[in-house]
C-alpha positions, 0 to 999 in steps of 0.5 A: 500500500502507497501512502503520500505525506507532506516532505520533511526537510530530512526527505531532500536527500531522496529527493536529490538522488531521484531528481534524475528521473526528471529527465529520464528520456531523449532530451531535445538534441539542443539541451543534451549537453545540459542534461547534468546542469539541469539535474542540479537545478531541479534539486537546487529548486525542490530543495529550496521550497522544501526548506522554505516551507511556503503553503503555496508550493508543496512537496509530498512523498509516496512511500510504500511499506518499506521506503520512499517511492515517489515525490512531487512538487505542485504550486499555486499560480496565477494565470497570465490571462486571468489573475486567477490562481491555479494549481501546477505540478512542478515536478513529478518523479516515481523510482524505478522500482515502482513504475507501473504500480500506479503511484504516479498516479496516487501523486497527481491524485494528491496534487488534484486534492491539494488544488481542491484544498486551495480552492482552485478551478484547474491545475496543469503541468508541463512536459517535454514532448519526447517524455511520451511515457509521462505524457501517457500517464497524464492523459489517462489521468484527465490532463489534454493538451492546452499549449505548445511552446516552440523553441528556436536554437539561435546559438 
């Protein structure tokens, strides 16, 4: 059985040795080369709202009977249209191990709890196009596609 708590600054080492999940995919070709820098910015984020500690950005874990298996980022936005704030999930990761046991999907179960909590309308997330494992999972779970964002190389 999977349970999700809130994290405990004493979860950031989990958090850090799993960050790489994050970017647990082919990478567009132009960002291949930060993959590293990138990692340590993740852990460098969730990190710090982990010891800030703000209400409106949130850390939980999942942990199944014997450890950690899971953990997720989901802050509170405004909407660049509306004012109106609105849930995100910044950063979603499950271990290895426990792919396909469906605590990814207990995770955004939570973070659709929280953003009720929060009294917001809808929540989003973001996801590189090439991350089509994730991107089914969000799908199956009620997420659909609002934006695209282009990006050009000019270096």
């Amino acid at each position: 059985m999977v349970t999700i708590r809130k994290a405990l600054p004493g979860d950031a080492d989990f958090i850090a040795s799993h960050a790489h999940r994050l970017l647990n995919f082919s990478l567009p070709g132009w960002r291949s080369n930060e993959k590293d820098k990138m990692i340590q910015a993740d852990i460098q984020h969730i990190t710090n709202a982990l010891l800030k500690g703000d209400p409106e950005d949130c850390i939980f874990i999942a942990e199944d009977a014997e450890k950690a298996c899971g953990f997720m980022r989901v802050v509170l936005l405004k909407d660049y249209y509306t004012g109106e704030k609105h849930a995100h999930v910044n950063d979603i990761v499950v271990v290895k191990e426990s792919e396909g046991k469906g605590v990814g999907r207990l995770l955004l179960q939570k973070a659709d709890e929280w953003a009720i909590e929060n009294n917001v309308r809808w929540i989003t997330l973001n996801v590189f196009e090439e991350n089509r494992r994730a991107r089914a999972v969000y799908e199956m779970q009620g997420y659909h596609m609002e934006w695209i964002k282009y990006l050009k190389q000019l270096h």
